[in-house]
PDB file of N, CA, C and O in Angstrom:
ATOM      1  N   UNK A   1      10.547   9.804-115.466  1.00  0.00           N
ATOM      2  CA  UNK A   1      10.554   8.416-115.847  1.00  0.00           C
ATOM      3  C   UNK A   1       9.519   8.156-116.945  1.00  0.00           C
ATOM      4  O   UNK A   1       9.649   7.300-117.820  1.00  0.00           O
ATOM      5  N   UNK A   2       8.254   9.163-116.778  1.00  0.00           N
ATOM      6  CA  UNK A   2       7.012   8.651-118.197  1.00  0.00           C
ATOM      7  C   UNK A   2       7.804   9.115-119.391  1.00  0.00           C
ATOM      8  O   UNK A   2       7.875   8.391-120.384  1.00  0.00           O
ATOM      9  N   UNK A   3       8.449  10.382-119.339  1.00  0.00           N
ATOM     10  CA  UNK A   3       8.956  10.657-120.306  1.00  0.00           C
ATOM     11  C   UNK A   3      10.241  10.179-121.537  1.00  0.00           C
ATOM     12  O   UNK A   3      10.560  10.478-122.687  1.00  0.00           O
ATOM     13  N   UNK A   4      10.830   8.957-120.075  1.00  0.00           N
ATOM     14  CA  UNK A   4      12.035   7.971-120.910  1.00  0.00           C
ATOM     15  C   UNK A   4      13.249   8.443-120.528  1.00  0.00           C
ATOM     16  O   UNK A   4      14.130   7.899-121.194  1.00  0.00           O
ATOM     17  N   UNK A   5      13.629   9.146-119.818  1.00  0.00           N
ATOM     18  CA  UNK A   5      14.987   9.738-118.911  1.00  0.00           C
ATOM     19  C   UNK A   5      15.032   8.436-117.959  1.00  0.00           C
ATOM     20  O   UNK A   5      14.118   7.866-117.363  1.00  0.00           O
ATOM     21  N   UNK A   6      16.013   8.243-118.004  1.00  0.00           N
ATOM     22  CA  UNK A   6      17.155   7.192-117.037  1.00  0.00           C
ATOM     23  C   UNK A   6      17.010   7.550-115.848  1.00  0.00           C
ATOM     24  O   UNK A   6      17.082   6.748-114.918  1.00  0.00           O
ATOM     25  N   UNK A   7      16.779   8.838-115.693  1.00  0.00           N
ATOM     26  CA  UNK A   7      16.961   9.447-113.800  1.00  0.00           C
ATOM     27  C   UNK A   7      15.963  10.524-113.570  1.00  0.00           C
ATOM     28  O   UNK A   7      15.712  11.395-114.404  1.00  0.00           O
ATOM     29  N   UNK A   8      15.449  10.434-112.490  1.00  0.00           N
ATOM     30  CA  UNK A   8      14.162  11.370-112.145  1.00  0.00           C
ATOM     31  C   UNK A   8      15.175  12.759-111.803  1.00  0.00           C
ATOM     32  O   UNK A   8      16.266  12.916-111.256  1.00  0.00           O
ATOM     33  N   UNK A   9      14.215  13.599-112.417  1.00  0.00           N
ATOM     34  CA  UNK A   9      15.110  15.140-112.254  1.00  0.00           C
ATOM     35  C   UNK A   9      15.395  15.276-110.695  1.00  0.00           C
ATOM     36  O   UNK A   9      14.586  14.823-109.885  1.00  0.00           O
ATOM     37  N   UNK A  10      16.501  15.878-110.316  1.00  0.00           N
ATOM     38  CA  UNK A  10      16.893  16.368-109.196  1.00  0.00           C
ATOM     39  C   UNK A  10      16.310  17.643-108.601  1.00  0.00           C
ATOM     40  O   UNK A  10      15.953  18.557-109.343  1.00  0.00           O
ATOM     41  N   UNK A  11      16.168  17.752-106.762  1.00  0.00           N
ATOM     42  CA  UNK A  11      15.432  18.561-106.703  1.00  0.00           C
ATOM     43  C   UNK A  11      16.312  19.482-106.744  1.00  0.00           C
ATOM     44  O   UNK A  11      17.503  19.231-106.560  1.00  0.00           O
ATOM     45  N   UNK A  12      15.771  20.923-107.039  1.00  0.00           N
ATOM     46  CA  UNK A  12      16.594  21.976-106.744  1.00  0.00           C
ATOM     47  C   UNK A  12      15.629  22.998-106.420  1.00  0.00           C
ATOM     48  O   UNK A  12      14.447  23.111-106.746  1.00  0.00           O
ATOM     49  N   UNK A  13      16.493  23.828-105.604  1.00  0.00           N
ATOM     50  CA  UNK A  13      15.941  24.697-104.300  1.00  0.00           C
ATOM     51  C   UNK A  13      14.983  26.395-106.152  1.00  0.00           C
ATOM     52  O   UNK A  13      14.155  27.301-106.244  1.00  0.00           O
ATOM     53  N   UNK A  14      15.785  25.802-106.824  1.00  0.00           N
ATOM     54  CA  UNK A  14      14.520  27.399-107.819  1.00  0.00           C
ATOM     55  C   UNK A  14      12.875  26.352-108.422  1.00  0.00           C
ATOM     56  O   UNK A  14      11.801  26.813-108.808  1.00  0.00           O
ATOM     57  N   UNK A  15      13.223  25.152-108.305  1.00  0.00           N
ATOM     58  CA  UNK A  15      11.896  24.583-108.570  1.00  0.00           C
ATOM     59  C   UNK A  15      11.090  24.386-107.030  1.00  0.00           C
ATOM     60  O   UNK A  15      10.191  23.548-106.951  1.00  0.00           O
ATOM     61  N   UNK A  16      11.358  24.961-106.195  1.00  0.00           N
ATOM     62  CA  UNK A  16      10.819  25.367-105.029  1.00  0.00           C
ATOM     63  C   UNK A  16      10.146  26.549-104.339  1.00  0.00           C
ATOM     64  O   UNK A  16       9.468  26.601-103.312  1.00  0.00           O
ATOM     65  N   UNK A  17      10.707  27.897-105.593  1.00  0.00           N
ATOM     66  CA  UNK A  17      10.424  28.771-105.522  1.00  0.00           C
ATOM     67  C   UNK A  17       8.898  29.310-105.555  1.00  0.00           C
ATOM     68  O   UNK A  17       8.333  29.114-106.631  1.00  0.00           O
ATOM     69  N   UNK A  18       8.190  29.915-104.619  1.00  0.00           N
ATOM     70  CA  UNK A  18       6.881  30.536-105.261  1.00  0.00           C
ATOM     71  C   UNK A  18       6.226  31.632-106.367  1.00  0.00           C
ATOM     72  O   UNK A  18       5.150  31.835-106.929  1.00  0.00           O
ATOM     73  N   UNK A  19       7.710  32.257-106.303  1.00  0.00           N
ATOM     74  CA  UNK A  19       7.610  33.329-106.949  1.00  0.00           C
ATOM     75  C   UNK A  19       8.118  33.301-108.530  1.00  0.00           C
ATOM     76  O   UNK A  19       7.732  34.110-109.373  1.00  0.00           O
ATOM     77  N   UNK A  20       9.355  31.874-108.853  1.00  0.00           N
ATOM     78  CA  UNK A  20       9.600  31.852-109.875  1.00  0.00           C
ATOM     79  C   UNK A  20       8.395  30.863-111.028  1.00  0.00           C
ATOM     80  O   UNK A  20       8.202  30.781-112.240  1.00  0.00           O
ATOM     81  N   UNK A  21       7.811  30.245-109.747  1.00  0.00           N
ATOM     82  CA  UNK A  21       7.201  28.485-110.333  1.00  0.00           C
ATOM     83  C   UNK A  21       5.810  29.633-110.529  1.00  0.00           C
ATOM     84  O   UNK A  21       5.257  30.181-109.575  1.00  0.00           O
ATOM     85  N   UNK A  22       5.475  29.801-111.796  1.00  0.00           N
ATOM     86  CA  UNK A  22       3.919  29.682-112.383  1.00  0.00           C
ATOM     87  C   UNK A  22       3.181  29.220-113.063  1.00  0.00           C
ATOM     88  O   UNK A  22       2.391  29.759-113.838  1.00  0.00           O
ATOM     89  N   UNK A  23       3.497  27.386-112.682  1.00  0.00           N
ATOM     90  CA  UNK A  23       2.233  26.793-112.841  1.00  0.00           C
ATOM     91  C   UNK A  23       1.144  26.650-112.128  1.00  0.00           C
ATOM     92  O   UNK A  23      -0.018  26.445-112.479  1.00  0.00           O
ATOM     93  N   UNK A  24       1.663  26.785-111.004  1.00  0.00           N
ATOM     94  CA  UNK A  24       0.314  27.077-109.855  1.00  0.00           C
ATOM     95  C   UNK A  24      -0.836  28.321-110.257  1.00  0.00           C
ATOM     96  O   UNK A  24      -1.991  28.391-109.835  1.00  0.00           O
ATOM     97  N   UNK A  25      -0.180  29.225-111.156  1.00  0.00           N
ATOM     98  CA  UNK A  25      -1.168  30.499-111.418  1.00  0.00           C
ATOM     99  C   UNK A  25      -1.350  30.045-112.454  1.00  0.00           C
ATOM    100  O   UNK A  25      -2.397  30.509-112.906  1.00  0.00           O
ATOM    101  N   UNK A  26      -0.730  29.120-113.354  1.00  0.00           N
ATOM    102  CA  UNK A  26      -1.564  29.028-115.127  1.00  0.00           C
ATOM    103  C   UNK A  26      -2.777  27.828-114.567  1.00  0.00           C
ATOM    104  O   UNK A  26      -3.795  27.735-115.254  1.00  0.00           O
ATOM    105  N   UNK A  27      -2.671  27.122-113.590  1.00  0.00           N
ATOM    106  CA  UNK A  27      -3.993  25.962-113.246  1.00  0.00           C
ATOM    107  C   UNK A  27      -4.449  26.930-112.797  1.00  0.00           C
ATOM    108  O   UNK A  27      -4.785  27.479-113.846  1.00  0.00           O
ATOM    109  N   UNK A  28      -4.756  27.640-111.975  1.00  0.00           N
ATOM    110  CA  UNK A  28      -5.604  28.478-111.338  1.00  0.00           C
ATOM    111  C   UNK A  28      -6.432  29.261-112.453  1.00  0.00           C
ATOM    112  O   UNK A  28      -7.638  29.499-112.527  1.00  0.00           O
ATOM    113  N   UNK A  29      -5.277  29.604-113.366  1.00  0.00           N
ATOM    114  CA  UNK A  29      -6.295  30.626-114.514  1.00  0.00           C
ATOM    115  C   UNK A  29      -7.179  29.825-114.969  1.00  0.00           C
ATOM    116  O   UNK A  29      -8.388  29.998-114.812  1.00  0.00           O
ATOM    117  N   UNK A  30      -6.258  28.122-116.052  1.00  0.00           N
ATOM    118  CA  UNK A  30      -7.751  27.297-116.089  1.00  0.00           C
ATOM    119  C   UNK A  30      -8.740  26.803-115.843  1.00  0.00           C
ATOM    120  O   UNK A  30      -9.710  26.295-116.404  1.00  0.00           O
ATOM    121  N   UNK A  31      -8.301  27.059-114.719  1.00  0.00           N
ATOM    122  CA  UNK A  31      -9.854  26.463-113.531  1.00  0.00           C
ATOM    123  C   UNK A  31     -10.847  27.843-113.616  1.00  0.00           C
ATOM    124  O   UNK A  31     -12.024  27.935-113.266  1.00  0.00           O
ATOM    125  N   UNK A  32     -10.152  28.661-114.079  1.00  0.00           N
ATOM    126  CA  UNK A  32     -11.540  29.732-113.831  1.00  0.00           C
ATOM    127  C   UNK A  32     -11.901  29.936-115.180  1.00  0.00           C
ATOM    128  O   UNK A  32     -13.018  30.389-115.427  1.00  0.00           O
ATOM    129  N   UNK A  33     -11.149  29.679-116.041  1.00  0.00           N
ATOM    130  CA  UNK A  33     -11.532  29.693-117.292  1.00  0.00           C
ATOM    131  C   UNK A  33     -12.781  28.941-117.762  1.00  0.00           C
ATOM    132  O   UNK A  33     -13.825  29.333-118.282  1.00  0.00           O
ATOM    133  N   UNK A  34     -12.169  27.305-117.280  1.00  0.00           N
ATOM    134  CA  UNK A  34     -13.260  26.498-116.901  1.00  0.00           C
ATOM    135  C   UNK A  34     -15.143  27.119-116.409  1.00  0.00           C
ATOM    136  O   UNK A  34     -16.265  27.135-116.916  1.00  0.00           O
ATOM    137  N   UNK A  35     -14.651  27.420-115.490  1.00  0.00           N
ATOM    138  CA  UNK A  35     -15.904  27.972-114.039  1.00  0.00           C
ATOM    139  C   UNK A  35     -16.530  29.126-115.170  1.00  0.00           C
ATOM    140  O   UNK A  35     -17.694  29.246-115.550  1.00  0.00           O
ATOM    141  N   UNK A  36     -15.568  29.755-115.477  1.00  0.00           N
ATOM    142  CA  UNK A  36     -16.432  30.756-116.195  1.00  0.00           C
ATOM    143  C   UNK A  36     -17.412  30.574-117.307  1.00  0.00           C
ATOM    144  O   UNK A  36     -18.495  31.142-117.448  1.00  0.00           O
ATOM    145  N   UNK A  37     -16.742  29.525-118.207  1.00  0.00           N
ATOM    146  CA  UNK A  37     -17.073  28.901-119.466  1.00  0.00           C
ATOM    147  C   UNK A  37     -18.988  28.017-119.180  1.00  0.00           C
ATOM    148  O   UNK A  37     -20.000  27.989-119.881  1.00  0.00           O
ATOM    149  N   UNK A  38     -18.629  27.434-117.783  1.00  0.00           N
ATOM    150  CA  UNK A  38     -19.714  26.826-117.702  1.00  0.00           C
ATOM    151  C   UNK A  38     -20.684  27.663-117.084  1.00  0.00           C
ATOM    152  O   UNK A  38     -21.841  27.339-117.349  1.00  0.00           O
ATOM    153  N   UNK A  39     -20.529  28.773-116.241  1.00  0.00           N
ATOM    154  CA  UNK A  39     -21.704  29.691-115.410  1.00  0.00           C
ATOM    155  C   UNK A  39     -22.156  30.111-116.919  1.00  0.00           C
ATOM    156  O   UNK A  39     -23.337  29.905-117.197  1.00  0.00           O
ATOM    157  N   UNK A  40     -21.287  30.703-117.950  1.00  0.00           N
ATOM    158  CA  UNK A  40     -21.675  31.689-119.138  1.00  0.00           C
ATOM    159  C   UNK A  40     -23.136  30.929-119.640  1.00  0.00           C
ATOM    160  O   UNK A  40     -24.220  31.505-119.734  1.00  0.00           O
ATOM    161  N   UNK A  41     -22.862  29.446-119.943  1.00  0.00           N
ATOM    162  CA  UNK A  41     -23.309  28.756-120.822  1.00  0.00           C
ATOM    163  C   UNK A  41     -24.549  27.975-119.603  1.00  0.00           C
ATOM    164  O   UNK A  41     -25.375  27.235-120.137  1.00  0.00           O
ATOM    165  N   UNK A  42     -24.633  28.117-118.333  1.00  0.00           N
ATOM    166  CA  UNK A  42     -25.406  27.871-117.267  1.00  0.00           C
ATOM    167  C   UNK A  42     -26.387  29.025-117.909  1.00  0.00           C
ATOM    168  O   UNK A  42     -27.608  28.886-117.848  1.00  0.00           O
ATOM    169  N   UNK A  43     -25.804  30.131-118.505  1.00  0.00           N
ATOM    170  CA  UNK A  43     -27.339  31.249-118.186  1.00  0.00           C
ATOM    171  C   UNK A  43     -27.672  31.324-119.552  1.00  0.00           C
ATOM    172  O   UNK A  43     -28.750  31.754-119.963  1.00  0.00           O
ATOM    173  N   UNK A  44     -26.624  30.851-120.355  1.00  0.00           N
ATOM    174  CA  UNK A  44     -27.834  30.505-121.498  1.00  0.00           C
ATOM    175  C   UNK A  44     -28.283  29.968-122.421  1.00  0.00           C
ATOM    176  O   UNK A  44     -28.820  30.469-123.409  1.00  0.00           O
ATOM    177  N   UNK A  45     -28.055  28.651-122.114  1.00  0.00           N
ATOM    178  CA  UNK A  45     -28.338  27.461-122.334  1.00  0.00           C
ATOM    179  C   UNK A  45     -29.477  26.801-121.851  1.00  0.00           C
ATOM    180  O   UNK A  45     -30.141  27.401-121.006  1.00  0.00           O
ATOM    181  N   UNK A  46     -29.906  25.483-122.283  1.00  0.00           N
ATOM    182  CA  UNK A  46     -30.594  24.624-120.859  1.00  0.00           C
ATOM    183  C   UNK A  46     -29.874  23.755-120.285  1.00  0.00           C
ATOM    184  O   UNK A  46     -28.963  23.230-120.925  1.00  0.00           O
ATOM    185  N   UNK A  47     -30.093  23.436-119.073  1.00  0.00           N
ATOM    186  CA  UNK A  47     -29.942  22.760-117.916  1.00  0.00           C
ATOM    187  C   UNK A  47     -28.768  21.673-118.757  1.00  0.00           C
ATOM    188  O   UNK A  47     -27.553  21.722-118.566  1.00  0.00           O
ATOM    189  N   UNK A  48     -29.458  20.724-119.698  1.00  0.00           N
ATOM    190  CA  UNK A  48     -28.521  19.613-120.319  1.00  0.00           C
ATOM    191  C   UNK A  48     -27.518  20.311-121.091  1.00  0.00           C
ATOM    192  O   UNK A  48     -26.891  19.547-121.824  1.00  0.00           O
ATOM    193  N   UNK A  49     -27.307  21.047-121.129  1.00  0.00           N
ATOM    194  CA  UNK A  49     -25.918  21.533-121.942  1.00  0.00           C
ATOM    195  C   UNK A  49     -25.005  21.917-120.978  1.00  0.00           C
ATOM    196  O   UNK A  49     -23.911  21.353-120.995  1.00  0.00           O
ATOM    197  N   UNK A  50     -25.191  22.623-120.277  1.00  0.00           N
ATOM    198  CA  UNK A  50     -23.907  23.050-119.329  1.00  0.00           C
ATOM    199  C   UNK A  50     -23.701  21.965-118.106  1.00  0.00           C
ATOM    200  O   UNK A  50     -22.897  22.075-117.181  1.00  0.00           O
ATOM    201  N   UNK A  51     -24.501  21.040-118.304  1.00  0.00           N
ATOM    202  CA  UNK A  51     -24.391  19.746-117.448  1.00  0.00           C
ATOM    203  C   UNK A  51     -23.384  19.242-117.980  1.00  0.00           C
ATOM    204  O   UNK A  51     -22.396  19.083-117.262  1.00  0.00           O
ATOM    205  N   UNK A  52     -23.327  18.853-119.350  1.00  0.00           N
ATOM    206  CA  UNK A  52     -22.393  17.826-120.382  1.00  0.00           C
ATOM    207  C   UNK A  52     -21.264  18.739-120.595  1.00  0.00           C
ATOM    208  O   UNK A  52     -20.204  18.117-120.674  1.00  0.00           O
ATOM    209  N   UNK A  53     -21.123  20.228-120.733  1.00  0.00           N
ATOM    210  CA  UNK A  53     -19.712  21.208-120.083  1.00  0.00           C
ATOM    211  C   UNK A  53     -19.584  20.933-118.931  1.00  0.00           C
ATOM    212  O   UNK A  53     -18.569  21.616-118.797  1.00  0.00           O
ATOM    213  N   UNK A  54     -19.722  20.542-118.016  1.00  0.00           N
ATOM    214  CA  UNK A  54     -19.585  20.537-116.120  1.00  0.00           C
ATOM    215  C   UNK A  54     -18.283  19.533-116.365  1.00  0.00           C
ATOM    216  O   UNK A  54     -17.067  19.717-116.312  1.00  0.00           O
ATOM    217  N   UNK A  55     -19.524  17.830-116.800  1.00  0.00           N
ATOM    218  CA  UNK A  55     -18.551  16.618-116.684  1.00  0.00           C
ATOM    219  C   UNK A  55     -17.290  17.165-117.557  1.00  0.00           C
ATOM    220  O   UNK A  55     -16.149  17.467-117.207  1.00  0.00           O
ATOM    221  N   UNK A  56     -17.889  17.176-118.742  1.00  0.00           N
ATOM    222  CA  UNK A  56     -16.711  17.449-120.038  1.00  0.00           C
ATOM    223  C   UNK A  56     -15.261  17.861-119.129  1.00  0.00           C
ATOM    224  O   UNK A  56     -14.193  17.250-119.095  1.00  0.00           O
ATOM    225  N   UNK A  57     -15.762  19.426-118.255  1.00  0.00           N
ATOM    226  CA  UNK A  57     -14.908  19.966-117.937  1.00  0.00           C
ATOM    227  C   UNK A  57     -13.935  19.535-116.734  1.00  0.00           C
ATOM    228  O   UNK A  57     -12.709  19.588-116.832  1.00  0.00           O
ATOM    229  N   UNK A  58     -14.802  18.986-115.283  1.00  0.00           N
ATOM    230  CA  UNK A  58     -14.460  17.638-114.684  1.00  0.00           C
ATOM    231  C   UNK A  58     -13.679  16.523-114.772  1.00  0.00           C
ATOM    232  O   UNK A  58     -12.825  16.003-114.053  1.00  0.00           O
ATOM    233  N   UNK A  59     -14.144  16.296-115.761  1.00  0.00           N
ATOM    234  CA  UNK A  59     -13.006  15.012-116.334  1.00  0.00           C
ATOM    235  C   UNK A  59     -12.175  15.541-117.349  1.00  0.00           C
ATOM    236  O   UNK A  59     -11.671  14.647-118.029  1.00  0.00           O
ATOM    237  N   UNK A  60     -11.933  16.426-117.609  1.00  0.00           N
ATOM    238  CA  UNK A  60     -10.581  16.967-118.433  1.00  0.00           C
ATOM    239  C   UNK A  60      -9.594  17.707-117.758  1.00  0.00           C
ATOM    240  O   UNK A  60      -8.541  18.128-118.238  1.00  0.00           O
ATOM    241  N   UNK A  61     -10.150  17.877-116.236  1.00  0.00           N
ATOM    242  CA  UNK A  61      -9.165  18.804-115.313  1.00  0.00           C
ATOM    243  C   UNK A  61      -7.783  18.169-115.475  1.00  0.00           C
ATOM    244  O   UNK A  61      -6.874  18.672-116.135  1.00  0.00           O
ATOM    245  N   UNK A  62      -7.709  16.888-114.733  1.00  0.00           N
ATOM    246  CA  UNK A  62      -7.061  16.302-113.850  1.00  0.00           C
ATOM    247  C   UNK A  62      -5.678  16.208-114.961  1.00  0.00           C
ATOM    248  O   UNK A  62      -4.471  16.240-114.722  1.00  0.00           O
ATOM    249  N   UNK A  63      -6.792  16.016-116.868  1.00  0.00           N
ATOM    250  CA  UNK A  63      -5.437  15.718-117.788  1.00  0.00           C
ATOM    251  C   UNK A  63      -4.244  16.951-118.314  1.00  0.00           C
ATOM    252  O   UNK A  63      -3.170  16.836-118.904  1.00  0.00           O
ATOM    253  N   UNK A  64      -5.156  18.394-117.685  1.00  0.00           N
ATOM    254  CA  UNK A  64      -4.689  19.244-117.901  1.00  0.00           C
ATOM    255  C   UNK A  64      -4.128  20.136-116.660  1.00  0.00           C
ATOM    256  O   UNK A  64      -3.941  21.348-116.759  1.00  0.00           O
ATOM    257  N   UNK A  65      -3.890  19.394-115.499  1.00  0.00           N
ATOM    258  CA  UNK A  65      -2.655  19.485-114.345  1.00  0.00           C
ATOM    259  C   UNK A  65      -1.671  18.569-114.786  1.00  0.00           C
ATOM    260  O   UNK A  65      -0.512  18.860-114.490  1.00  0.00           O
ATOM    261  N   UNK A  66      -1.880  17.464-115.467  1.00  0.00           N
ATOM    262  CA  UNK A  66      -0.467  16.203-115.805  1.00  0.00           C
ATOM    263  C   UNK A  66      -0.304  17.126-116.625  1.00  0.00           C
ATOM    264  O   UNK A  66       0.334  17.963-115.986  1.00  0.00           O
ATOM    265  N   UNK A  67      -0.550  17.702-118.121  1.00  0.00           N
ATOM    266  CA  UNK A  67       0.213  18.087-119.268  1.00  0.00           C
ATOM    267  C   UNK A  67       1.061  19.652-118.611  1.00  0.00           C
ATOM    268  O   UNK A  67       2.090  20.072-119.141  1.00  0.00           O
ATOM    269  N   UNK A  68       0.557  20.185-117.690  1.00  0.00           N
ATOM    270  CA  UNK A  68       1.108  21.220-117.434  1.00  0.00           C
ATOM    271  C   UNK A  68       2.325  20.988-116.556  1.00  0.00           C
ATOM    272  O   UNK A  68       3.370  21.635-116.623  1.00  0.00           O
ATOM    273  N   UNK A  69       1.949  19.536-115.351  1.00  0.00           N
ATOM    274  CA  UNK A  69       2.839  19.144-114.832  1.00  0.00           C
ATOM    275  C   UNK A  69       4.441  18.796-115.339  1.00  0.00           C
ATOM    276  O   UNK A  69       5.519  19.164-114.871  1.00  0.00           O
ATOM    277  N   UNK A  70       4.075  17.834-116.624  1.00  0.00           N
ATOM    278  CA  UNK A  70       4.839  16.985-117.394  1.00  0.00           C
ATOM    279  C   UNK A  70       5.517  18.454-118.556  1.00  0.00           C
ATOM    280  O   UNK A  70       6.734  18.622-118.469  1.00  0.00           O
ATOM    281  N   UNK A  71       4.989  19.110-119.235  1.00  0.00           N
ATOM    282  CA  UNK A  71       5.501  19.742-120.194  1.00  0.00           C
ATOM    283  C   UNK A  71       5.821  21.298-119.739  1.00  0.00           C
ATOM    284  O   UNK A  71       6.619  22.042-120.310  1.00  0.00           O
ATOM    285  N   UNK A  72       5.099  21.589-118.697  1.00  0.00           N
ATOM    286  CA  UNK A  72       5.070  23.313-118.834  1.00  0.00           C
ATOM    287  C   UNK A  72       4.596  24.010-119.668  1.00  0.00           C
ATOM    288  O   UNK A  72       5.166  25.097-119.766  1.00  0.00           O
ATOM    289  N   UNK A  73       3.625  23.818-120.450  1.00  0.00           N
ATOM    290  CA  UNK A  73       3.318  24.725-121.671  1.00  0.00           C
ATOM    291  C   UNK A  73       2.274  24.737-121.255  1.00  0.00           C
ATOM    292  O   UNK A  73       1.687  23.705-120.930  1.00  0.00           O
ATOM    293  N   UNK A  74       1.630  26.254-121.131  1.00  0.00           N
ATOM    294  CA  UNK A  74       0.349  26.473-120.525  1.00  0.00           C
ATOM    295  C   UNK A  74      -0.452  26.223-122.003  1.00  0.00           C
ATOM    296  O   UNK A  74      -1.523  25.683-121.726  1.00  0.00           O
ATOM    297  N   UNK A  75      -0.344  26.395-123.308  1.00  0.00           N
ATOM    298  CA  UNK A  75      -0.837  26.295-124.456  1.00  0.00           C
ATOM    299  C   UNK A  75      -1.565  25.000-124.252  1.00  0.00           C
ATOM    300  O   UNK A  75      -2.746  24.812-123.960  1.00  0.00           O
ATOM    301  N   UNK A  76      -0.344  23.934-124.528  1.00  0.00           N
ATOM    302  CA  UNK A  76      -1.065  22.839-124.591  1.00  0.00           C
ATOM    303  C   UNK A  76      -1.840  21.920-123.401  1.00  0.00           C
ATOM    304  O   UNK A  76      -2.332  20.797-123.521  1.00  0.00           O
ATOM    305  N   UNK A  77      -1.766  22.921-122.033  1.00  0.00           N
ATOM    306  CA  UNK A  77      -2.798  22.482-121.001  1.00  0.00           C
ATOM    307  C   UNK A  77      -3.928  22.912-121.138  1.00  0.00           C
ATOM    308  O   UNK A  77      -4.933  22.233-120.931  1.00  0.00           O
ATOM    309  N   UNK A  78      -3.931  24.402-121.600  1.00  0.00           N
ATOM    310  CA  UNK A  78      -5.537  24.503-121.758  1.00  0.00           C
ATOM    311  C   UNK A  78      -6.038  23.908-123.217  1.00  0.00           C
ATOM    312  O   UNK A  78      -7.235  23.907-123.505  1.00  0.00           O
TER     313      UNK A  78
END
């Protein structure tokens, strides 16, 4: 419906799949991508820099589960 389609997609039993669906493993990669990005810059940096990566990264999660949700393109989620 955000996208402007008349009808919400129908479910079907392969978008149910665990084994076919990998967006669950492309968020997972960004989240560690994330985690990693900020421990790196935790050891060598100071304290206020990888603080302002923490939030940065925090508050950019949530927009980069919708774009992955909404589009599928792991590109333009991370």
């Amino acid at each position: 419906m955000v996208r402007g389609l008349d009808e919400p997609p129908a479910l079907d039993i392969a978008t149910l799949d665990p084994v076919d669906e990998q967006r669950p493993l492309w968020q997972l990669a960004i989240l560690f991508i994330l985690v990693a990005g900020v421990r790196f810059v935790a050891e060598a940096l100071p304290a206020a820099a990888w603080i302002i990566l923490a939030v940065f990264a925090i508050l950019h999660f949530p927009a980069s589960v919708a774009i992955l949700g909404l589009e599928g393109n792991r590109f333009k989620a991370i």
